[in-house]
C-alpha angles and dihedrals in degrees: 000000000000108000095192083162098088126098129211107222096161157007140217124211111314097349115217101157129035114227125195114194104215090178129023095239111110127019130202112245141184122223132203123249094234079053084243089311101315103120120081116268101242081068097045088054098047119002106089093161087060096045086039082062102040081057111036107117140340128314122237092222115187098217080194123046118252126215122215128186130189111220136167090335096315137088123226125191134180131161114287122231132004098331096076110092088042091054094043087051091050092042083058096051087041091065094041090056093038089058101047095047099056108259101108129035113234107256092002123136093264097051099039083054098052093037082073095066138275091303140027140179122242134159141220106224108304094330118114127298116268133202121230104205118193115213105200089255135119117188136185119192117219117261125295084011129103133197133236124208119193144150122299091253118192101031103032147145099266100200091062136061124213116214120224116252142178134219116197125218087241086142100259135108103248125206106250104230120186113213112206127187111205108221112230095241079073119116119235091266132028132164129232125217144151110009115009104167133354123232124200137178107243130182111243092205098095121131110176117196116200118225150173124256093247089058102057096027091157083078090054091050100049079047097060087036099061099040084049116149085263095067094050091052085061102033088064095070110009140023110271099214087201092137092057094046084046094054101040097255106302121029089223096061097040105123088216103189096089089061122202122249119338104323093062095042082053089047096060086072096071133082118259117199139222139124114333095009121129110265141320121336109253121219127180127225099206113199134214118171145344129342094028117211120269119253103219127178123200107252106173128041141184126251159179075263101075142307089272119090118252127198109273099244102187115120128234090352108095132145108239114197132172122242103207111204133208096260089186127043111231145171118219123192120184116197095183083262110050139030109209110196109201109182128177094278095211089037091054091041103050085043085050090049093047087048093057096042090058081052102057104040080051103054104355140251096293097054087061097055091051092053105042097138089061105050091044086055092051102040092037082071100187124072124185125211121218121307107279098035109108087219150096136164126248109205110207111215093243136066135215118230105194127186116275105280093026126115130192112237098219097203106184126229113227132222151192105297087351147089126208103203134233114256146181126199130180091228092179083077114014107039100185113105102190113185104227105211118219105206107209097175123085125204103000115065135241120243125210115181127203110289098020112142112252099158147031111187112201115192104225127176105250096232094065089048088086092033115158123191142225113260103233125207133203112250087244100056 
């Protein structure tokens, strides 16, 4: 349904979605990559994916608390404190606006759902129940854009789960509901407050073709140059900084199409794609050993048309992203000293084998021996950080080779007692994707078998990874 009543007052930063607050009762946000000084400073200092994924997007942020319940297999959630009966009142006269202006159709899905109140349960076959939350906010990507809308990732509320969710670019603002799952360590009633959830403009114009390592070997060989013995010289008393330098300081401002050595002399050759290019952007999953990622397409999106996902029915255009699986079962237990990383010893050695085989028919036997250090840092898998960090890295056996100018959002999959962190890479130059675990439990261990998610890795234009929107208003405002 066309809402042609709106009108675009202001913008933030490189607009790419409008936004009308009906409400008051969530606000976008940008956060800093140091999460206002809260990561350590070894990671400040040298880890840009990381602060890449502490500030991809922007941030779904409650400006009042929320109270959920959980009660007979359903949730319930109102607004805590003084402020209920004044939101519930402006909630009513919201709906009311939304209606005779045009955004939403009268008795339609969207309507009959948010007539209910501000939340409401649903399912998804017999699984457990999950809250929509809407956050006041309507929002209408530009077109030939979507936008994601996700957890809140690396600072999160740890006790819910955010499920993944797609609006497509059909023309009409679309109410931004936020669908939480409650874990069941939870107790019966918790409190929301500050980001809930993160949304973000993407490019649905993605095709992913799987390889082989010998079929893409520039990727074998960046991989060698960059863990090169130098790099280890330096690694063993300070932070090398070589990705910075890589990159040209943030991934987010590299101008990529120049490329750097030989992989990005070999990029330039391929497509990049934006408005008015020639077709989907092709990326190219390049894989290594064993338990090879997972090539998804999103099939179902949300729209003007209800709160339910509908088939995405638009043609050639589809958004393609890479599931990366555990490929060895481990346990991991964190003292508040030590992380002490216990994989499945055969099942490591025979992936590690595998690694090194696809090396060498690739490049032969004498390209392994002079890069030894790298192949030990692929195949080892596992790679711990400094006593007293509750993390390590997990380095899948495969690598991701974007268009010039494109990223990989790396979004984490949590687990039982673990994070998976939010991550941005600049894949046109630096193809490798590691899952950095976040170990949240003390004392017991976690536990990862073999084929569990850890990753899904998501190709975005760089120049939407920092995307801002245009603040909308009522007619009548």
């Amino acid at each position: 349904m066309e809402a042609a009543a709106a009108v675009v007052v202001a913008a933030a930063g490189d607009a790419r979605f409008e936004v009308l607050d009906a409400l008051g009762l969530c606000r976008l946000t940008r956060r800093t990559g140091d999460l206002d000084g809260a990561v350590p400073l070894r990671v400040a200092k040298a880890c840009v994916p990381l602060l890449e994924g502490n500030a991809f997007g922007l941030q779904i942020t409650l400006a009042r608390p929320i109270a959920v319940r959980r009660r007979l297999g359903s949730l319930r959630a109102e607004p805590a404190g003084e402020h209920r009966e004044a939101l519930a009142r402006a909630h009513r006269a919201a709906l009311t606006r939304l209606v005779s202006q045009g955004f939403l159709a009268p008795e339609g899905a969207w309507h009959r759902a948010l007539r209910g109140g501000l939340a409401w349960t649903c399912r998804k076959g017999l699984g457990p129940p999950r809250l929509r939350l809407w956050t006041g906010l309507l929002v209408r990507p530009d077109p030939g854009l979507w936008l994601r809308v996700a957890g809140a990732a690396n600072r999160r509320n740890a006790l819910i789960e955010v499920s993944e969710a797609y609006l497509a670019d059909d023309g009409a603002f679309v109410p931004l509901v936020v669908e939480l799952r409650v874990r069941d360590e939870a107790p019966q009633r918790l409190q929301l407050e500050g980001e809930i959830g993160c949304i973000a403009p993407v490019l649905p114009d993605v095709q992913i073709e799987a390889c082989s390592l010998a079929d893409a070997p520039e990727v074998g060989r960046a991989h060698a140059e960059f863990y090169d013995a130098k790099y280890f010289a330096v690694k063993k008393g300070q932070v090398t900084r070589k990705y910075r330098r890589l990159v040209g300081g943030t991934a987010g401002g590299r101008n990529a199409s120049a490329g750097e050595g030989s992989a990005g002399r070999e990029s330039t050759r391929e497509g990049s794609t934006r408005e008015g290019s020639a077709g989907p952007a092709r990326v190219r999953l390049v894989v290594a050993g064993p338990a090879a990622p997972e090539i998804t397409e999103v099939t179902e999106v949300t729209t003007a048309a209800g709160p339910d996902p509908v088939p995405w029915r638009g043609g050639a255009r589809r958004l393609a992203s890479i599931v990366v699986r555990n490929a060895v079962p481990f346990r991991a237990t964190f003292d508040g000293h030590t992380l002490a990383v216990a994989p499945e010893a055969p099942r490591l050695a025979d992936g590690a084998a595998a690694v090194e085989r696809a090396f060498a028919r690739t490049f032969g036997d004498d390209f392994l021996a002079a890069n030894r250090g790298a192949l030990w840092y692929l195949t080892k898998y596992f790679t711990p950080h400094p006593p007293g960090e509750p993390h390590f890295f997990v380095k899948p056996w495969a690598f991701t080779r974007t268009p010039p100018g494109w990223s990989s959002l790396l979004d984490g999959v949590h687990g039982d007692g673990y994070d998976v962190m939010r991550g941005v890479v600049a894949t046109d130059a630096f193809f490798a994707t590691p899952a950095v675990f976040h170990v949240r439990r003390l004392g017991a261990p976690i536990e990862v078998p073999e084929g569990a998610p850890l990753l899904r890795i998501v190709p975005i234009p760089r120049d939407l990874l920092r995307a801002g929107f245009r603040e909308a208003r009522f007619l009548d405002a």
